[in-house]
C-alpha positions as a printed NumPy array, in Angstrom:
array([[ 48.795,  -1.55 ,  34.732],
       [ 48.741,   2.098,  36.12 ],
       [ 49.294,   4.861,  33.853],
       [ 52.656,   7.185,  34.625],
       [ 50.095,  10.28 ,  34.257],
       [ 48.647,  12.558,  37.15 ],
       [ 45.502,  11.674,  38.458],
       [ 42.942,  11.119,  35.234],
       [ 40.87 ,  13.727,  36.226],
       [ 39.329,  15.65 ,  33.218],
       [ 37.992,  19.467,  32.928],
       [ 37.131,  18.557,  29.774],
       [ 33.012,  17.717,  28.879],
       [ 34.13 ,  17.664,  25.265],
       [ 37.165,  16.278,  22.767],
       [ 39.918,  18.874,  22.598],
       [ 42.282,  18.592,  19.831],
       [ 45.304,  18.161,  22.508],
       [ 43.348,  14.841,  23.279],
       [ 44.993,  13.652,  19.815],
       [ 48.378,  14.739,  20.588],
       [ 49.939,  12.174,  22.772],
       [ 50.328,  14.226,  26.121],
       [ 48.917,  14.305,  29.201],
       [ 44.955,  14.875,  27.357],
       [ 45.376,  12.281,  25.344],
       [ 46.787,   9.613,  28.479],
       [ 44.097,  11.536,  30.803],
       [ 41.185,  10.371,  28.157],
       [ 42.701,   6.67 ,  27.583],
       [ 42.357,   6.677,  31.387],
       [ 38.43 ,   7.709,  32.137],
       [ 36.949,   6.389,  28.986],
       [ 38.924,   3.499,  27.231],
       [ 40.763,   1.779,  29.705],
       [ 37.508,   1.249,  32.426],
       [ 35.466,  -0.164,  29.65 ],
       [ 38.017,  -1.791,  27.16 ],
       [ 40.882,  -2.479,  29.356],
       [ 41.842,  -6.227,  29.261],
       [ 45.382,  -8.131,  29.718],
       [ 46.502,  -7.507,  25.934],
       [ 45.731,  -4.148,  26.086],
       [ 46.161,  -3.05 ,  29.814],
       [ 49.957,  -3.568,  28.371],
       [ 49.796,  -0.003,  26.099],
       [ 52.632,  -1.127,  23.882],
       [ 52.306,  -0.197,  19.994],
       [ 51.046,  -3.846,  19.54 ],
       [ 49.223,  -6.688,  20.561],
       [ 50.971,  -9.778,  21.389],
       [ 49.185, -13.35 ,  20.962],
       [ 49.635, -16.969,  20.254],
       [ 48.308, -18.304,  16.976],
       [ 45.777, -21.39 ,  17.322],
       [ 46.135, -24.356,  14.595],
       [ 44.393, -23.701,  11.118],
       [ 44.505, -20.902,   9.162],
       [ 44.571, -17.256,   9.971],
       [ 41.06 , -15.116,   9.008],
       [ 42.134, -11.208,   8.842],
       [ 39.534,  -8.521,   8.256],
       [ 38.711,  -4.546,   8.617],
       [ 36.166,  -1.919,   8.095],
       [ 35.453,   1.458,   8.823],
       [ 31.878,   3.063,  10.407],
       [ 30.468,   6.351,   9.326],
       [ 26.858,   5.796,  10.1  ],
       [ 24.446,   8.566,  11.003],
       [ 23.18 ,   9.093,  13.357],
       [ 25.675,   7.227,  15.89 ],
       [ 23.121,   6.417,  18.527],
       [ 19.76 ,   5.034,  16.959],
       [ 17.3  ,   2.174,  17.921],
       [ 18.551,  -0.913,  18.26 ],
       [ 22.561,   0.02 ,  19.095],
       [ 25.37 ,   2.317,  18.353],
       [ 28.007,   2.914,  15.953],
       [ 30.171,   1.378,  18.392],
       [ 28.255,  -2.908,  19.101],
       [ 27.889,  -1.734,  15.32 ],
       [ 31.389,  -1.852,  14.721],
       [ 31.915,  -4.444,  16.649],
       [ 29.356,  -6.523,  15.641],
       [ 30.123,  -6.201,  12.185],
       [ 33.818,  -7.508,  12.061],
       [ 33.147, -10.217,  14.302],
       [ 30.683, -11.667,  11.363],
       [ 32.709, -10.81 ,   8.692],
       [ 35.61 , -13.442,  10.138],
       [ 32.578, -15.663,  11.346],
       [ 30.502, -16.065,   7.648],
       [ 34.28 , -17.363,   6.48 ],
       [ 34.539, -20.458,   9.057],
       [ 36.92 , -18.24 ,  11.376],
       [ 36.126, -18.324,  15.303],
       [ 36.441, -14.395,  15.754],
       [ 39.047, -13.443,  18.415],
       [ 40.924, -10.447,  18.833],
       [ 39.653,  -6.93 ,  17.617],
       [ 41.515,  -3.393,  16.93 ],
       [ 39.331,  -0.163,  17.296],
       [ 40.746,   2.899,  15.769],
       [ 38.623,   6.111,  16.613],
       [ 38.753,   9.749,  14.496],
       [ 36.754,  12.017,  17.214],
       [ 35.755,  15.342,  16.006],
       [ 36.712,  18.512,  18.705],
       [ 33.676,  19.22 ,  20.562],
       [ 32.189,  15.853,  20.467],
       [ 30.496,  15.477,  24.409],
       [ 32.75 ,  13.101,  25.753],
       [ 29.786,  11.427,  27.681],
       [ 28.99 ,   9.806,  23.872],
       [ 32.054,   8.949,  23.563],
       [ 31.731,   7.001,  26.44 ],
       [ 28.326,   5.39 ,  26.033],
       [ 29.882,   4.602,  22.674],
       [ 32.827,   2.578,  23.801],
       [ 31.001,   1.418,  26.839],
       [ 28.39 ,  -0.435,  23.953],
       [ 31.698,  -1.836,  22.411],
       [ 32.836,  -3.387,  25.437],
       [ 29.416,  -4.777,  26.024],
       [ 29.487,  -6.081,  22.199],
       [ 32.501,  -7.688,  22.3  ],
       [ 32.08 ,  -9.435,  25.719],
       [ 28.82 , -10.549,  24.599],
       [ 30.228, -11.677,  21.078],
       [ 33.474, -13.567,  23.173],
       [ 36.264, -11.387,  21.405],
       [ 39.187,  -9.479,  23.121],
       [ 39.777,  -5.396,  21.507],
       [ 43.505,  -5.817,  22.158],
       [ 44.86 ,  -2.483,  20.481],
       [ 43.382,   1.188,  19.491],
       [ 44.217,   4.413,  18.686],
       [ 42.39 ,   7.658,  18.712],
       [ 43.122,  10.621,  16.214],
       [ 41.374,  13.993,  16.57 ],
       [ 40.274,  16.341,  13.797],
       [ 38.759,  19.709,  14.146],
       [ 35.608,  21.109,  13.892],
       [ 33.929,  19.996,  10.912],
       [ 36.597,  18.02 ,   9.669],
       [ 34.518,  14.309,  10.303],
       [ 30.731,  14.057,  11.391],
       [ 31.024,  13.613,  15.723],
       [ 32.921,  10.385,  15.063],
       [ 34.445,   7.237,  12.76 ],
       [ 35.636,   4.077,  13.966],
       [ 37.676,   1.365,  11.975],
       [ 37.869,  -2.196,  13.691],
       [ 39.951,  -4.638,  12.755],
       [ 39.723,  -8.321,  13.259],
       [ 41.612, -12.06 ,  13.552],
       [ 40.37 , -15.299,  13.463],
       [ 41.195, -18.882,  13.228],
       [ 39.147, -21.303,  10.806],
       [ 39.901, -24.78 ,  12.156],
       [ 41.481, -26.977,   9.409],
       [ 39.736, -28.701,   6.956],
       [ 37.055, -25.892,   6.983],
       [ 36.519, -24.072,   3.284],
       [ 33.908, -22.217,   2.807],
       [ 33.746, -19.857,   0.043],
       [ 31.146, -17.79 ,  -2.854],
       [ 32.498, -20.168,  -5.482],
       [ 31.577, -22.991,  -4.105],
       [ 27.622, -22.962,  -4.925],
       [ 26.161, -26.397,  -6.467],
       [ 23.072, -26.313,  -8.245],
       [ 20.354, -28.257,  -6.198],
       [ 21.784, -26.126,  -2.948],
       [ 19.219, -24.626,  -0.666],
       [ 19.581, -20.786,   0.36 ],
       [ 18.774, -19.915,   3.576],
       [ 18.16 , -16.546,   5.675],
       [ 18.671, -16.071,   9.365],
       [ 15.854, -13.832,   9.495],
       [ 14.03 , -10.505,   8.722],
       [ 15.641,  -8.258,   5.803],
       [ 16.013,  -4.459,   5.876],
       [ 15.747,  -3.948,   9.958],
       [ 18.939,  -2.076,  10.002],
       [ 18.718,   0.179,   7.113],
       [ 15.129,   1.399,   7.348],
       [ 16.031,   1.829,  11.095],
       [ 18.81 ,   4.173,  10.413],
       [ 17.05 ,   5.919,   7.585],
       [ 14.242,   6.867,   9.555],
       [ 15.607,   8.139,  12.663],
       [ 17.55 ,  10.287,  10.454],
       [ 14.69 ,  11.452,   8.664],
       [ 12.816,  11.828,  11.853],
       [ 10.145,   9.525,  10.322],
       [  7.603,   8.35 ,  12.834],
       [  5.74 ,   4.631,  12.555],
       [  3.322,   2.934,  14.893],
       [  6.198,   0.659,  15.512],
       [  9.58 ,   1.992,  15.98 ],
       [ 11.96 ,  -0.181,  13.702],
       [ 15.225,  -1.044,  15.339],
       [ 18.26 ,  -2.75 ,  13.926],
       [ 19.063,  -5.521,  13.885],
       [ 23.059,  -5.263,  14.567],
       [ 24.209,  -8.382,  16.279],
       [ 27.298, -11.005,  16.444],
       [ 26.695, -13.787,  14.697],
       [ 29.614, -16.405,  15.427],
       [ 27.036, -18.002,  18.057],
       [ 24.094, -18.551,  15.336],
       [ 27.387, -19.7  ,  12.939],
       [ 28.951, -21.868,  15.332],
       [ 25.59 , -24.108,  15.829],
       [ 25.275, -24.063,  11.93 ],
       [ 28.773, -25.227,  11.177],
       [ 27.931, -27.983,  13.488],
       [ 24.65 , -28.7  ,  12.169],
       [ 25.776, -28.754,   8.211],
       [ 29.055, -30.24 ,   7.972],
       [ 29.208, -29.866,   4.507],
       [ 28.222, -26.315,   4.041],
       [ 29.252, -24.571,   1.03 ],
       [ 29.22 , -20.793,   1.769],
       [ 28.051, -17.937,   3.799],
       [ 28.069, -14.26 ,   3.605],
       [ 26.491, -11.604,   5.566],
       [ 23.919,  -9.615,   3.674],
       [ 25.032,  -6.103,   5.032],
       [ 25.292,  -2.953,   2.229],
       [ 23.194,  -3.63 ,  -0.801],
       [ 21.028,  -6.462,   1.121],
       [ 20.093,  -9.023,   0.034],
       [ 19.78 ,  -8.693,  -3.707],
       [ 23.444,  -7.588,  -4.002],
       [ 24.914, -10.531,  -1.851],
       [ 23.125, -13.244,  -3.719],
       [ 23.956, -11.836,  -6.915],
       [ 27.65 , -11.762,  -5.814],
       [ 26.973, -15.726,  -4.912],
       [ 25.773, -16.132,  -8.341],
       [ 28.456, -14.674, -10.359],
       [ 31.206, -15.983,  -8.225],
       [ 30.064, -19.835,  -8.695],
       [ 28.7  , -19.056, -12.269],
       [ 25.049, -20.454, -11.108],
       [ 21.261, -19.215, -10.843],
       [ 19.228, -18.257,  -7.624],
       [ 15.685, -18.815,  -7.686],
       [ 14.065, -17.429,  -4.772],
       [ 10.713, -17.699,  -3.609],
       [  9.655, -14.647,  -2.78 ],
       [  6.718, -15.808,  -0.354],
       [  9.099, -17.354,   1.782],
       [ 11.225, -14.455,   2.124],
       [ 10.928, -12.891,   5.997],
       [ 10.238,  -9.13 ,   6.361],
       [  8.469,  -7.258,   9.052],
       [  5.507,  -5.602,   8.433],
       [  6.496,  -2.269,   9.702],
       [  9.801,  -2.553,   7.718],
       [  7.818,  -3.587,   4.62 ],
       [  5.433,  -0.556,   5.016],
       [  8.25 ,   1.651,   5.569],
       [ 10.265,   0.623,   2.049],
       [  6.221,   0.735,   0.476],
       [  6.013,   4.522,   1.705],
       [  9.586,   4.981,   0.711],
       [  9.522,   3.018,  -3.059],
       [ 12.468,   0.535,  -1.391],
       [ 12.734,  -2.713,  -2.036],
       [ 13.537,  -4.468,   1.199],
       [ 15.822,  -6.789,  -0.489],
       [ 18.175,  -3.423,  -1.483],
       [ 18.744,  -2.376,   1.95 ],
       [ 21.239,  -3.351,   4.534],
       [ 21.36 ,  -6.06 ,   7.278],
       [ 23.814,  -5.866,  10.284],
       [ 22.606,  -9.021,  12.057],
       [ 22.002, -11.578,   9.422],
       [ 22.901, -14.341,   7.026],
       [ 22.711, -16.15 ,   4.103],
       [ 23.538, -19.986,   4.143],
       [ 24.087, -22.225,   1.231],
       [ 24.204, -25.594,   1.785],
       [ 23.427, -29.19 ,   0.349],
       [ 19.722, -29.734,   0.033],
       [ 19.628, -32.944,   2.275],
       [ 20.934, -30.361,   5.295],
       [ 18.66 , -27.529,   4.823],
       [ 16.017, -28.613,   7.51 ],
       [ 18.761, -29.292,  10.153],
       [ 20.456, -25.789,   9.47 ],
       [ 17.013, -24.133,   9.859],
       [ 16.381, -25.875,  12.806],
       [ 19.912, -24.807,  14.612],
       [ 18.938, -21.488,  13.451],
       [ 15.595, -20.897,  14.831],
       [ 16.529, -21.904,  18.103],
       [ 18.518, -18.866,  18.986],
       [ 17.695, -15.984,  18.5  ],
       [ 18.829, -14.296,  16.471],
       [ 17.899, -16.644,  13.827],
       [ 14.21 , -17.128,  15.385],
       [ 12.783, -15.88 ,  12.157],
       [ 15.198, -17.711,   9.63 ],
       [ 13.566, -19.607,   6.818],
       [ 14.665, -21.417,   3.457],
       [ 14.331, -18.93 ,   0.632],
       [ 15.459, -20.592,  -2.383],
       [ 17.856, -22.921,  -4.016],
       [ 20.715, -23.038,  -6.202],
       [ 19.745, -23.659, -10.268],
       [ 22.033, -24.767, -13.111],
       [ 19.897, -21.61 , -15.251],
       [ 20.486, -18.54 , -15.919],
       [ 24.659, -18.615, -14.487],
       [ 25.254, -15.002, -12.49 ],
       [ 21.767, -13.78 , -12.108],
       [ 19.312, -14.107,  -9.212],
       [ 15.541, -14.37 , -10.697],
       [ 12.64 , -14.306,  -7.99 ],
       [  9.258, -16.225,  -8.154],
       [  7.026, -13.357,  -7.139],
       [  3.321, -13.793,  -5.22 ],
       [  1.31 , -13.775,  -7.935],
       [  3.151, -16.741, -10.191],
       [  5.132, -14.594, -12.591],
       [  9.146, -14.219, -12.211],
       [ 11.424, -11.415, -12.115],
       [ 14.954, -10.775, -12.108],
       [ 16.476,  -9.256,  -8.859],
       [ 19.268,  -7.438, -10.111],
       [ 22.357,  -5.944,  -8.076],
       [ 21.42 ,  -2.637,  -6.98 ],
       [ 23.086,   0.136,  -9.045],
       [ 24.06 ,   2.193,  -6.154],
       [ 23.768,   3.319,  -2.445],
       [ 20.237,   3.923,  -1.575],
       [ 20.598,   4.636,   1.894],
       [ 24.067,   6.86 ,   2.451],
       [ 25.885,   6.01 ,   5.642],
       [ 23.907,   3.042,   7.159],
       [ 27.219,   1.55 ,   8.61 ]])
């Protein structure tokens, strides 16, 4: 669809306010940066909605909203970030992820070349993760108002009937499971913002998951619940688990996966890797007598290369999460009291 504008041809290198006013700026911008990289039959339409059919089963609605700093670091953007996120928080509830909104808050003077990389990442994220960004809106604030840019996405899915999965529906006996490697994204984020410097450069792990989830469903048709271990890690989604279905967590911490650079980072840092956020992973519970067919679906992609079975379900100690540690004792891995790491997402 061509726009009714003059040719979309900007003197601009940065975001003016007038890009947020709904003239000729704001149409020009839409133009050179959204529409090249985002522009699809839903949204080529510019109305004030998407229109789309509904598929059979039930409807999966989410949303969340991205403030991490810095917005470029190793491993992805705040943009696949956002992306990636919302697709797996339809996915880890049995929904097939399909249509996204992407509302952006630009700060005045932000180089509009980021702006482009970003949303250029976003429409590489969502092609990869096979979902459509059907609507979006862009508001501008001034100077000092937001931190170079925000971005809320919105997403719908379908969860094919006769799929439930949900936190209250742990059994003791259960098997726990983890896609792979814990802490990637945070300690990623944390020390490019720091400007901390490793042997290894730690990058995070921000990926779609509704691939890795698709081959699991398959794999474990009774499957009681997932949930993607983002803020808090870890520790604070199995805890969640726990109190929701009124069971124990044992884990063992041997089996638990973390990279050695990522591990020496939280050492240096006095982190526990379990605390600190994951934006390509998750955690599986399912019946014991389908563990070793889940981990097998999951280590051969890959993003779930590194998955392993970390624990089980217990009928002891209802709503907490108690660890078996290396050298035989046990300890009690509580929900963390607070944010750690300020702005990893």
């Amino acid at each position: 669809m061509q726009l009714s504008c003059p040719s979309p041809v900007l003197r601009h290198e940065t975001v003016q306010m007038a890009h947020g006013a709904g003239g000729r700026l704001s149409q020009e911008l839409t133009a050179r940066v959204f529409m090249p990289y985002l522009g699809n039959p839903l949204l080529d339409q510019l109305d004030d909605q998407a229109r789309f059919d509904a598929e059979p089963g039930r409807i999966a609605f989410t949303t969340d909203t991205y403030v991490v700093t810095p917005i470029f670091f190793p491993g992805g953007t705040i943009g696949d970030l956002a992306v990636n996120g919302t697709v797996n928080d339809l996915a880890v509830g049995g929904a097939v992820p399909r249509y996204l909104s992407a509302g952006f808050v630009l700060e005045e003077g932000l180089p509009l070349a980021d702006l482009e990389r970003v949303v250029k990442s976003m429409a590489d994220a969502a092609r990869k993760a096979g979902v459509v960004i059907a609507c979006g809106d862009t508001k501008v604030v001034q100077k000092g108002q937001c931190d170079r840019m925000f971005i809320n996405t919105s997403g719908v899915g379908f969860i094919p009937p006769g799929r439930d999965l949900s936190c209250r529906n742990l059994r003791p006996g259960d098997a726990v499971l983890l896609s792979g490697t814990v802490g990637d994204h945070g300690m990623a984020i944390l020390t490019t913002r720091e400007g901390l410097s490793f042997q290894n450069r730690i990058s995070s792990d921000s990926a779609a998951l509704n691939g890795l989830v698709a081959d699991v469903l398959q794999a474990a048709p009774h499957l009681h619940a997932m949930r993607d271990p983002t803020r808090g890690g870890v520790a604070a989604t199995l805890n969640e688990l726990a109190a929701a279905s009124s069971v124990g967590i044992e884990l063992d911490e041997a089996s638990l996966p973390v990279r050695e650079d990522v591990r020496g980072a939280c050492e240096l840092l006095g982190i526990d890797p379990l605390t600190v956020a994951n934006e390509g992973k998750v955690i599986v519970v399912v019946p014991r007598d389908e563990a070793e067919a889940v981990l097998e679906a999951m280590n051969g992609s890959r993003e779930g290369k590194d998955a392993a079975i970390i624990g089980e379900v217990v009928r002891e100690h209802p709503g907490m999460v108690v660890m078996r540690t290396a050298f035989g004792s046990r300890r009690i891995l509580d929900m963390p009291l607070g944010e750690q790491l300020p702005r990893i997402c």
